[in-house]
N, C-alpha and C positions, 0 to 999 in steps of 0.2 A: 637886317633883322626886321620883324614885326612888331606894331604895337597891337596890344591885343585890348578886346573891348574890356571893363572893369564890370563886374557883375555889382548890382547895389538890392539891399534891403528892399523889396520882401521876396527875393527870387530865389525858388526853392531850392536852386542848386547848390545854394549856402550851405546845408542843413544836411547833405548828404556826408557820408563817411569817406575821408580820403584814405588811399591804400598808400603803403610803407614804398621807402623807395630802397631797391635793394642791389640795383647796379648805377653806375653813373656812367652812361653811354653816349654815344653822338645825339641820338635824340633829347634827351633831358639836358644836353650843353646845350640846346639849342632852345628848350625850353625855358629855360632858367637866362639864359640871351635875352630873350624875346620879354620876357617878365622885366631886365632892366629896363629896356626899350620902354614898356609900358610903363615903369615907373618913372622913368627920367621926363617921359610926354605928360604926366600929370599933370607934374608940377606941385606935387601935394603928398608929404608923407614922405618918412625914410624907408617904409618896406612895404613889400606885399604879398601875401599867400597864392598860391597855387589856386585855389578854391574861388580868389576872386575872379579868377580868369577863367573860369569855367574847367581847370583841371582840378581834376581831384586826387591832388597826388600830397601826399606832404612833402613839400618845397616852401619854404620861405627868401625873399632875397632881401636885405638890408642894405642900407647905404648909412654910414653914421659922417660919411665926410659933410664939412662945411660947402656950400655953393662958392664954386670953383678952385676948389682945394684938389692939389694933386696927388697929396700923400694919402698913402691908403690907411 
């Protein structure tokens, strides 16, 4: 998968309106891949929005597991 760049405060793509997501297809499993990818490479934070990665979609992905916990 990819990690993708993290958009930060004050880049306007923040600020933009994200559209509904209304199928779940190979593309957005693949998006939403790519979004853990970039959160596990953080290092920082349980989740992160669609919006910081420069998609404007509503997507959110969460991780509430402990560091190196296997159970979901």
């Amino acid at each position: 998968m990819s990690v993708l760049d993290i958009l930060i405060i004050p880049d306007k793509r923040l600020k933009h309106k994200s559209s509904e997501v209304e199928v779940f297809d190979e593309n957005l499993e693949m998006i939403v891949k790519n979004m853990f990818d970039t959160l596990y490479a953080s290092g920082n934070g349980i989740g992160l929005a669609a919006p910081q990665v420069g998609i404007l979609k509503r997507i959110v992905v969460i991780d509430l597991k402990e560091n190196g916990d296997s159970n979901p």
